[in-house]
C-alpha positions as CSV (number, residue, x, y, z in Angstrom):
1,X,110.2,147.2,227.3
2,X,114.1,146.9,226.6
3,X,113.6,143.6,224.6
4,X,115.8,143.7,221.2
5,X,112.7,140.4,220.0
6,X,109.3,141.0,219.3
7,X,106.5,139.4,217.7
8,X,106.3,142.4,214.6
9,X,108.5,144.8,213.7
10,X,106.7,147.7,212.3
11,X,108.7,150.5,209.7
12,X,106.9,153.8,209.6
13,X,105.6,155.7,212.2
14,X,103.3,157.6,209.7
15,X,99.5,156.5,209.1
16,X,99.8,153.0,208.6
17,X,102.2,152.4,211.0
18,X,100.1,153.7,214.1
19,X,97.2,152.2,212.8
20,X,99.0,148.6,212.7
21,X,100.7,149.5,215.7
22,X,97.3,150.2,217.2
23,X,95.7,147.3,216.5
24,X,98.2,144.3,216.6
25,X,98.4,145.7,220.4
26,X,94.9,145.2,221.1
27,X,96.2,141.5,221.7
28,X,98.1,141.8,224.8
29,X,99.9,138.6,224.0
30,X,101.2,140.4,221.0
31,X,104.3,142.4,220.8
32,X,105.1,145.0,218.6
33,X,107.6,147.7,218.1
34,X,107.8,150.7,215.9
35,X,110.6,152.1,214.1
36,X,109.7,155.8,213.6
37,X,112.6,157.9,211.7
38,X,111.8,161.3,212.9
39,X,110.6,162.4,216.7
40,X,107.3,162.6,218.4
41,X,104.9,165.0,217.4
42,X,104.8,167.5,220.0
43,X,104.8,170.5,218.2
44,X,102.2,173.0,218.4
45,X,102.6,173.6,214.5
46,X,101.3,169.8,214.1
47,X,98.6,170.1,216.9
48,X,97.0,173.6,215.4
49,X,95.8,173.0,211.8
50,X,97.1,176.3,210.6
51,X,100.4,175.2,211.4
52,X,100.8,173.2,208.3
53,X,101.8,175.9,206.0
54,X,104.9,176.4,208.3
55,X,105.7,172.5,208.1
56,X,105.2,171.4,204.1
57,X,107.8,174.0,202.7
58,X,110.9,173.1,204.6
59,X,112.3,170.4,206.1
60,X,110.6,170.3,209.4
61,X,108.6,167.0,210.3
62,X,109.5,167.0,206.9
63,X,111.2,164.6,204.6
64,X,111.0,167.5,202.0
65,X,112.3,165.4,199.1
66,X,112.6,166.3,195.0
67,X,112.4,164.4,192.3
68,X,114.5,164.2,189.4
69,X,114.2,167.0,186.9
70,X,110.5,166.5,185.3
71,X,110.1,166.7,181.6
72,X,106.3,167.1,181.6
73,X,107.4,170.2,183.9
74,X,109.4,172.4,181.7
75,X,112.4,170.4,183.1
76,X,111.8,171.7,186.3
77,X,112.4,169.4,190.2
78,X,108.9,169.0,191.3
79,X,108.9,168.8,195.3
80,X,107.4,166.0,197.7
81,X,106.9,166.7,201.2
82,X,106.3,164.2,203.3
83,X,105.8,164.2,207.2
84,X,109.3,162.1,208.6
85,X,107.0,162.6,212.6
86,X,105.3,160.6,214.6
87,X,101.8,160.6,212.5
88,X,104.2,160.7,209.3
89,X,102.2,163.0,206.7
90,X,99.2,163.1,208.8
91,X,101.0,165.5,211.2
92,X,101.8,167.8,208.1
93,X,99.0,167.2,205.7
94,X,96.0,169.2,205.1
95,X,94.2,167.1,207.3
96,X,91.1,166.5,204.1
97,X,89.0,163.3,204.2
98,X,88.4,161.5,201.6
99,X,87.4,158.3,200.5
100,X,87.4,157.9,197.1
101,X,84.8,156.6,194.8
102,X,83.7,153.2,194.5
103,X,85.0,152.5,191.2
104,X,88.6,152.8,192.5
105,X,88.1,149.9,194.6
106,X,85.7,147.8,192.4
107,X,88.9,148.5,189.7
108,X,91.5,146.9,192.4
109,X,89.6,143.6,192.4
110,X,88.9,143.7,188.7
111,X,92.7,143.7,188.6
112,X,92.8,140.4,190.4
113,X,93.2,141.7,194.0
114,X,90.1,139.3,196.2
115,X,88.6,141.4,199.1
116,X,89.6,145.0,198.0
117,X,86.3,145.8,196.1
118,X,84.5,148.7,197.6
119,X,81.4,146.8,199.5
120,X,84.7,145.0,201.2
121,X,87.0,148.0,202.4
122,X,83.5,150.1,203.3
123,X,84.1,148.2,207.0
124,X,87.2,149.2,207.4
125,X,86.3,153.0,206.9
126,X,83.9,152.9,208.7
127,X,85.8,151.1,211.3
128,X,88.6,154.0,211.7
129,X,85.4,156.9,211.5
130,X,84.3,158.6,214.2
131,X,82.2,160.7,212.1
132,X,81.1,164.2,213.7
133,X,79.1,165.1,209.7
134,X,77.2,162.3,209.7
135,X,77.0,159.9,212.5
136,X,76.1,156.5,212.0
137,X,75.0,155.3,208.8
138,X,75.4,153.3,205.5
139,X,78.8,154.6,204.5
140,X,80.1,155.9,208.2
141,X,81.3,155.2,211.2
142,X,80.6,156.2,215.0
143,X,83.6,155.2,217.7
144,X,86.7,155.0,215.5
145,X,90.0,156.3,216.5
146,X,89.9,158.9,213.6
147,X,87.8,161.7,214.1
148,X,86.1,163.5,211.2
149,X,84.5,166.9,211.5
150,X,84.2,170.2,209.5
151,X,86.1,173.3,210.1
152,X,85.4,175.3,213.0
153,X,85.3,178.9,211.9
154,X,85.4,178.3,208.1
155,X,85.8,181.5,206.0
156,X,82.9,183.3,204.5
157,X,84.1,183.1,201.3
158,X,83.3,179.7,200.9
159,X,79.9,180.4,200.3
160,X,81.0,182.2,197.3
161,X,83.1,179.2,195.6
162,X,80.4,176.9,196.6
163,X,77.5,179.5,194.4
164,X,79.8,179.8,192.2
165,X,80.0,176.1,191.2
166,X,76.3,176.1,190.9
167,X,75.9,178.7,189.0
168,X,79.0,176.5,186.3
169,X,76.4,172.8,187.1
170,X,78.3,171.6,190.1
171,X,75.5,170.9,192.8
172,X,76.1,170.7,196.4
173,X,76.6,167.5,198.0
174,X,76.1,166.6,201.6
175,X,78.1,163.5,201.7
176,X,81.0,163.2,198.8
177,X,82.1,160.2,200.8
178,X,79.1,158.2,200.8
179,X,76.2,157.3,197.6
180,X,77.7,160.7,195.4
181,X,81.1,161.7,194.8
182,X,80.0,164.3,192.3
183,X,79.0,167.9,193.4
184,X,80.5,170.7,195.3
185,X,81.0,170.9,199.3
186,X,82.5,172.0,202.7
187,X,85.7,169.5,202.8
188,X,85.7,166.8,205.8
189,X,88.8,167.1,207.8
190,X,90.8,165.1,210.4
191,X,89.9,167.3,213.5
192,X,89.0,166.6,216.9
193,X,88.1,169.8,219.0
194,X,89.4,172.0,216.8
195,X,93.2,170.4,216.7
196,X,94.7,168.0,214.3
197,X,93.4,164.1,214.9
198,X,96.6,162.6,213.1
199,X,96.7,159.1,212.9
200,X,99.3,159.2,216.0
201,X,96.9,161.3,218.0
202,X,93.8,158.6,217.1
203,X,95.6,155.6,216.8
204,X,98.9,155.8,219.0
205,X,98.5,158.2,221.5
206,X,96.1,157.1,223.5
207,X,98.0,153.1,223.9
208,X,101.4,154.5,224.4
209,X,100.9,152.9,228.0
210,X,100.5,149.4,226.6
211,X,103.6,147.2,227.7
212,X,103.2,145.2,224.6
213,X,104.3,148.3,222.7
214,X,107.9,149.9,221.8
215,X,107.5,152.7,220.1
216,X,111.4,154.2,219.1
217,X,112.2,157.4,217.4
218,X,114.7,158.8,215.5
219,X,115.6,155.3,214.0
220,X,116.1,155.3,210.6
221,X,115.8,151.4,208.9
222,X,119.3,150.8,206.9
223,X,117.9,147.2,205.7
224,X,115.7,144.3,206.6
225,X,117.5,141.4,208.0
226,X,116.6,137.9,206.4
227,X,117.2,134.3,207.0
228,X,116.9,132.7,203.6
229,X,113.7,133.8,202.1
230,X,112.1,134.7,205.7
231,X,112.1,138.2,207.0
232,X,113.4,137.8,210.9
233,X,114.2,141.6,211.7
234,X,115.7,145.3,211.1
235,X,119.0,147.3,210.9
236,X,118.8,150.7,211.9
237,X,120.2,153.5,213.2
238,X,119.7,155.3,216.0
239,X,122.0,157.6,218.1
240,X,124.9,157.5,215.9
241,X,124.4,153.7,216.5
242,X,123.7,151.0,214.1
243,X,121.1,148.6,216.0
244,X,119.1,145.6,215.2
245,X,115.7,144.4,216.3
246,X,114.4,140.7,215.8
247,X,110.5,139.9,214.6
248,X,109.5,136.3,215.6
249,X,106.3,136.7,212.9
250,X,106.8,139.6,210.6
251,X,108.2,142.3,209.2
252,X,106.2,145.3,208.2
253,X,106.8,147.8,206.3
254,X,105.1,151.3,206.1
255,X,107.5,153.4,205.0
256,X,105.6,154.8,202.4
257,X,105.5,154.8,198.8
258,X,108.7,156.2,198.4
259,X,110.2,154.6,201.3
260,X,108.9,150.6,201.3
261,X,110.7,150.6,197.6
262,X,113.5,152.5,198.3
263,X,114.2,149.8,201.6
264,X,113.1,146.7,199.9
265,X,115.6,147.8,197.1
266,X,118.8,148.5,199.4
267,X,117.9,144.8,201.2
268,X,118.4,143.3,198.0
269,X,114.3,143.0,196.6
270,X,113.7,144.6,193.5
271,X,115.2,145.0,189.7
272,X,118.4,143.0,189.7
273,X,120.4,145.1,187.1
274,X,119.6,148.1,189.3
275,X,120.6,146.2,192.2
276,X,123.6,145.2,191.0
277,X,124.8,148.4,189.8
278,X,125.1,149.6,192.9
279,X,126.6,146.8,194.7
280,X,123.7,145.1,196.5
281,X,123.5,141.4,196.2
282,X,120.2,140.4,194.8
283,X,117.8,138.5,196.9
284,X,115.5,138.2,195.0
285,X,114.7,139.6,191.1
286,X,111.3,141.6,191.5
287,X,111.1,144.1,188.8
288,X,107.9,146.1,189.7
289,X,109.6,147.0,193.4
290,X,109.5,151.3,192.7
291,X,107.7,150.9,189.4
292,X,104.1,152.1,188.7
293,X,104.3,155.0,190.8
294,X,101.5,157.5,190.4
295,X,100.6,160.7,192.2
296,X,98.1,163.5,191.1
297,X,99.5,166.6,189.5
298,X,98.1,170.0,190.8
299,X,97.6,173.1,188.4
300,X,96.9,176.2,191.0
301,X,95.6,179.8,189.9
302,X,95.6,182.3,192.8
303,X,94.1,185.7,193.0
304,X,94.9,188.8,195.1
305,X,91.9,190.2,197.6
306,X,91.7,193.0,199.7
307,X,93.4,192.0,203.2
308,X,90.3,190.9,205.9
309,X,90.0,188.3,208.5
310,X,88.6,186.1,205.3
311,X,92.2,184.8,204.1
312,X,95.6,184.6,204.9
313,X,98.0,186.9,204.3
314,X,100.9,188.7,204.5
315,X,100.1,192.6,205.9
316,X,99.5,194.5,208.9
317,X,96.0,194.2,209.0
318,X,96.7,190.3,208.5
319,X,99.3,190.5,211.2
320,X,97.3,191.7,213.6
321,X,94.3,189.4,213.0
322,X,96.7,186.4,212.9
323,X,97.5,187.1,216.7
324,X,94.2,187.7,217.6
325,X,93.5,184.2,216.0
326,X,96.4,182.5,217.8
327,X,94.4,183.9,220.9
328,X,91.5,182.6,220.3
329,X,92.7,179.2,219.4
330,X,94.7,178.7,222.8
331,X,91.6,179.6,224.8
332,X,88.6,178.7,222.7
333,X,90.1,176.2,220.3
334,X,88.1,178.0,217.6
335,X,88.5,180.7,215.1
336,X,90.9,180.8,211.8
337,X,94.2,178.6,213.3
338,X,91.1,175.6,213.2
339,X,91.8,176.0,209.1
340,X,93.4,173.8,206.9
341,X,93.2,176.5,204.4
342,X,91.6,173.9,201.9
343,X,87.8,174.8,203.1
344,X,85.5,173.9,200.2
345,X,85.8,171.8,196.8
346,X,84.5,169.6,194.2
347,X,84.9,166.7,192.5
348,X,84.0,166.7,188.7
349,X,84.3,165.6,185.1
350,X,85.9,166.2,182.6
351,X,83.3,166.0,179.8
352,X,79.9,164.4,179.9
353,X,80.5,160.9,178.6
354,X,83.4,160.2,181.6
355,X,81.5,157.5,184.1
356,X,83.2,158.9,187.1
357,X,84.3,162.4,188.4
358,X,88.3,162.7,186.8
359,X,88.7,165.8,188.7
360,X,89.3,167.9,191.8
361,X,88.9,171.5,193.0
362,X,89.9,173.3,196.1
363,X,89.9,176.5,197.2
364,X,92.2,177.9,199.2
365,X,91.4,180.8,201.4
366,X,95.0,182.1,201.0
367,X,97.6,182.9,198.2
368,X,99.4,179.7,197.3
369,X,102.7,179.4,194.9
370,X,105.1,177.2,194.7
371,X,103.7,175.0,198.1
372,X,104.3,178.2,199.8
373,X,107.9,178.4,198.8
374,X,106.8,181.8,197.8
375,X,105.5,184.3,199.4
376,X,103.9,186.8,198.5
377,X,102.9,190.0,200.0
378,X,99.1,191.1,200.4
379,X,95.9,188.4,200.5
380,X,94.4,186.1,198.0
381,X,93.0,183.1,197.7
382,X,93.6,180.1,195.2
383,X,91.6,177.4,193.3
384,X,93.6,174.1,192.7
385,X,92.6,171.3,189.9
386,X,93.8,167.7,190.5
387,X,94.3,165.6,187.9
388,X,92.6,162.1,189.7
389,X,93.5,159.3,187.8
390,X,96.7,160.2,185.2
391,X,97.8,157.7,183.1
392,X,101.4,158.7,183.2
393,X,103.4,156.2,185.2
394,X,106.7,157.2,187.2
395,X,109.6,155.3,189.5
396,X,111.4,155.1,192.8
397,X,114.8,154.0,192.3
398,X,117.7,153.8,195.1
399,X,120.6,156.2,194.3
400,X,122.3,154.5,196.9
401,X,122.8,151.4,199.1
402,X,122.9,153.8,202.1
403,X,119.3,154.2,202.7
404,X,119.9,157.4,204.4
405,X,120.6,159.3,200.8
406,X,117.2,160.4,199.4
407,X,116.0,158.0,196.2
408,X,115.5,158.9,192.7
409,X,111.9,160.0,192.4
410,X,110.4,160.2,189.0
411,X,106.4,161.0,189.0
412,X,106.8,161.1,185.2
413,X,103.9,163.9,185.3
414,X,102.6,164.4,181.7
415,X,104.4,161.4,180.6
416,X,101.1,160.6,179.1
417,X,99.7,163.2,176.5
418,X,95.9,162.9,177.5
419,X,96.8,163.7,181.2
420,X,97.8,167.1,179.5
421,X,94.4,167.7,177.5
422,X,92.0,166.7,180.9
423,X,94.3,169.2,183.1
424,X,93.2,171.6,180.0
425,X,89.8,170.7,180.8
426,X,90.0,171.2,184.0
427,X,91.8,174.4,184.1
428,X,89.4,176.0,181.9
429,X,86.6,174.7,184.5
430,X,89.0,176.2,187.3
431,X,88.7,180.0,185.5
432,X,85.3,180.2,184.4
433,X,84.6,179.2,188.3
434,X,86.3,181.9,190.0
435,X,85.6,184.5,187.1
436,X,81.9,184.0,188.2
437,X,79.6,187.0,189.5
438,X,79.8,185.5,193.4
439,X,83.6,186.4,193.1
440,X,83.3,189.9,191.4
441,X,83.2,191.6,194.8
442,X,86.2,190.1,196.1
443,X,88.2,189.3,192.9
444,X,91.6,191.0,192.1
445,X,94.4,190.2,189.6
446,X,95.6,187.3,189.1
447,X,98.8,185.9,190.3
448,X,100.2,184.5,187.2
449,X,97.8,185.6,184.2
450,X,96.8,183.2,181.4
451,X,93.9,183.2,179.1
452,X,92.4,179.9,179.3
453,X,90.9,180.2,175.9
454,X,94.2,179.8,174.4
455,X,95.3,176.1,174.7
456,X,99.1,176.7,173.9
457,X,99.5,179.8,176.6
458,X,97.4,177.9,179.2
459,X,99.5,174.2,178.7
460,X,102.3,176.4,179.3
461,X,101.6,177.8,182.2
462,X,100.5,174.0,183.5
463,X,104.1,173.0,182.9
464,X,105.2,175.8,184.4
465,X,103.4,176.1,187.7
466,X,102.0,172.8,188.6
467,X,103.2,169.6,190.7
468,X,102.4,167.0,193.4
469,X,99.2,167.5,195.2
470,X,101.5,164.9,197.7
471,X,99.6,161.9,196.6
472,X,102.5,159.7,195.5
473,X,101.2,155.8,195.2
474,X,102.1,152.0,193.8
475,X,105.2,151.8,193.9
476,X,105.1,148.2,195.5
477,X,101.5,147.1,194.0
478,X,99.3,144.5,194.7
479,X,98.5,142.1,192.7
480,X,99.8,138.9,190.2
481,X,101.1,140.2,187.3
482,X,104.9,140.8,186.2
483,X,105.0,144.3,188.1
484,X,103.4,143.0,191.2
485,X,105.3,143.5,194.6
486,X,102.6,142.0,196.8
487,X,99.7,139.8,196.9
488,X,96.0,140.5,198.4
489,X,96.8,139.5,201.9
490,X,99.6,142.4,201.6
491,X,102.7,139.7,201.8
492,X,105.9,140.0,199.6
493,X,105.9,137.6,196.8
494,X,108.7,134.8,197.0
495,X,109.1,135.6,201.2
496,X,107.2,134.6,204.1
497,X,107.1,137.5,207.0
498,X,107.4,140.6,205.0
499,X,104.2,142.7,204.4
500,X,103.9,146.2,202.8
501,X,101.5,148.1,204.0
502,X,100.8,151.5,203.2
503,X,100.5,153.6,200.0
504,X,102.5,152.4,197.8
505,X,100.7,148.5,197.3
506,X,97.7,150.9,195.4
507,X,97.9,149.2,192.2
508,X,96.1,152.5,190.8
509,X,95.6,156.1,192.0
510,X,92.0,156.5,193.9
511,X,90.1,159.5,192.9
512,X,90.5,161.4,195.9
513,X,93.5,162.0,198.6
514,X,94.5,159.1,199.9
515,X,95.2,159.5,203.5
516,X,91.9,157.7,204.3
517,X,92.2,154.9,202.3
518,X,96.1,154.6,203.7
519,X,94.5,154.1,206.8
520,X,91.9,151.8,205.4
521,X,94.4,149.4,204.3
522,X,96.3,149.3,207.6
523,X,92.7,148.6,209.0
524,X,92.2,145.9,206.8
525,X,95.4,144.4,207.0
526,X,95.5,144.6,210.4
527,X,92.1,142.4,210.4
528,X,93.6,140.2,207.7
529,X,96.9,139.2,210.3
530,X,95.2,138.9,213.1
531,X,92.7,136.7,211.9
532,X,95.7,134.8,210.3
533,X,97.1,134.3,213.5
């Protein structure tokens, strides 16, 4: 198509945006097109799990922002990758499934948002599921554009973290995503066939041939285009170009939870004072447009091992065995480039008296610092703790009107003092874990030493080391009260033809990563328009 008019314009070519995409399509009297900032994902780095570690540390796929100097950090810039591909941070993620638990949802309706309690987004799951694990049942899918499987050739040492949680009361479970979320296990990952099943390779690749989709790359959205308080298109550019594309219905924005704010900002939509100071005429005065934001903060505490086809490294022996794995994967599409490196984990509490599991382990089957900003020579692997529902609070403000000049991102981490004492917890949890008897024969020194028994040493060396586990949510939540950005059916308050939809209309974090539930909300918008229409 060469039409300039369609009947949705979709921002974000990241998991929400091929999901709506997708679907819209599925009416062939529907038109859609899909503004994607960065290219296609063709790379063989997004296609082989593996490859993420060469993607999150540097800009490539890669939005590869920072925030603003972090308090709760030792004043330090914490760093937020996120994928600027086709896929958007599902080509670049670690590719882990996960729901959630049921309180997270049952929470969103409490807070006034009809539909979004758990019994009513389980469809919608299990509508985007295929799932190898478990097949058809109560709580998943068969038939969905995203496929779910375990890693291929998972490393041995798994079955040490997963003894090892035993042995500190953390029981294997078979399903985290279904009755349980408590309880150790072997992650769930976005694969098909031993590659990565992004949401562009479920959702978009296979209806690129549909002539009732434009999909464009390399167009970046400088502003939504309105006529009075109606949404009727997109300025972008493209080429060197500055451009413009037309939506007869809507408008829809999944640009993320740093992007949908930032845009909705720069086209006038958000906190007038902010607005005003920097020259954008206000549209309309909606104060909670890049408040609430929320991501989970990651404390990580790595260990050195002897080098072995068991981790990844940096070594000879490692070199060697790399190769011989990228091998394998091109013939057999099996062996250790089918990892996401984040094999096995846990969710858990806290203490005894919390209702629902507040955090998260996962072990790495490589040496991680710094996002792998550092390396480091030799093998090791790592055991992250995730912080699942902080009460800290943070911002996405515009630094400019030009949309193409990063915003001011502010997770606020630690902004809270009790997100400070459960990380404690949960550090402490972390140490006695991997200084168990299954790890004694593969156990060496520790990366960056601290003795969890002293509280002052170990919140030191919180601040120092930890950040984003790339989670970043609500900043354009849904709901009805003063800081709300969007209602339950997705829309823009005070507009008609301007949905958000993606990340960032969470009105709190879920207990879990969130690029499944992303794609459940596209799901269930998706449902929610077409039924509309």
């Amino acid at each position: 198509m060469t039409n300039s008019e369609f009947d949705y314009v979709i921002i974000g070519g990241g998991s929400a945006g091929c999901v709506m995409a997708s679907r819209l399509t599925e009416d062939a009297h529907v038109t859609v097109a899909l503004l994607e900032a960065g290219g296609p994902d063709k790379s063989v780095f997004i296609h082989a799990p593996a490859g993420a570690a060469a993607m999150v540390p540097i800009p490539f796929n890669n939005w590869a922002f920072n925030t603003v100097p972090q308090k709760g950090l030792n004043g330090r810039r914490g760093y937020q990758p996120r994928g600027k591909v086709l896929g958007g941070s599902s080509s670049i993620n670690a590719m882990v499934y996960v729901r959630g638990h049921r309180w997270d949802y049952d929470h969103w309706a409490s807070l006034g948002n009809p539909g979004w309690s758990y019994a009513e987004v389980l469809p919608y799951f299990k509508r985007a599921e295929n799932s190898e694990p478990h097949g058809a049942t109560e709580y998943h899918g068969v038939g969905g554009p995203l496929n779910v499987a375990h890693v291929r050739s998972p490393s041995p040492l798994n079955a040490a973290f997963l003894e090892a949680a035993a042995l500190q009361g953390i029981p294997l479970n078979a399903d985290y995503n279904g009755a349980e979320q408590f309880g150790s296990f072997m992650y769930e990952v976005t694969h098909k066939n031993g590659e990565r099943c992004s949401a562009a390779k479920g959702y978009l690749t296979p209806n690129l041939a549909r002539t009732n989709l434009q999909v464009m790359t390399h167009a970046q959205t400088a502003r939504l285009l309105f006529d009075g308080k109606r949404a009727i298109g997109v300025e972008y550019w493209q080429g060197g170009e500055l451009k413009q594309v037309r939506a007869r219905r809507e408008v829809i924005l999944c640009a993320g939870a740093f992007g949908s704010p930032q845009l909705l900002q720069v086209s006038g939509i958000g906190p007038a004072a902010h607005l005003r100071e920097h020259g954008i005429a206000v549209r309309a005065d909606l104060p909670g447009v890049g408040q609430n934001l929320q991501d989970h903060i990651d404390y990580v505490q790595a260990y050195r091992c002897r080098p072995g086809r068991d981790t990844f490294g940096i070594s000879l022996p490692g070199s060697l065995h790399f190769l011989q794995a990228m091998c394998e994967w091109q013939k057999q599409r099996t062996g250790r480039i089918t990892s996401n490196y984040a094999e096995s984990g846990g969710f858990i509490r806290s203490s005894p008296d919390i209702e629902v599991p507040d955090l998260q382990l996962i072990f790495l089957v490589g040496l991680v610092d710094d996002h792998a900003r550092k390396q480091h020579l030799g093998h090791g692997f790592s055991c992250h703790v995730d912080l699942l529902r902080p009460k800290s609070r943070g911002s996405v403000m515009i630094e400019s009107m030009d949309a193409r000049v990063a915003p001011l991102i502010d997770p606020n981490f630690f902004g809270e003092p009790e997100d400070m004492q459960v990380m404690l917890r949960g550090a402490k949890i972390q140490q006695r874990l991997i200084a168990s008897a299954p790890f004694d024969a593969v156990r060496g020194k520790m990366l960056y030493p601290v003795d969890a028994n002293d509280d002052v040493a170990l919140e030191n060396a919180i601040r120092t080391h930890a950040d984003t586990q790339y989670h970043p949510v609500g900043s354009c939540k849904m709901g009805q009260d003063a800081l709300a950005v969007v209602d339950a059916q997705l829309r823009v308050h005070g507009f008609d033809g301007l949905r958000v939809v993606d990340a960032s209309i969470m009105p709190t974090l879920i207990g879990g990563n969130t690029n499944a539930p992303t794609i459940m909300i596209a799901e269930k918008a998706a449902a929610l328009m077409r039924a509309g229409h």
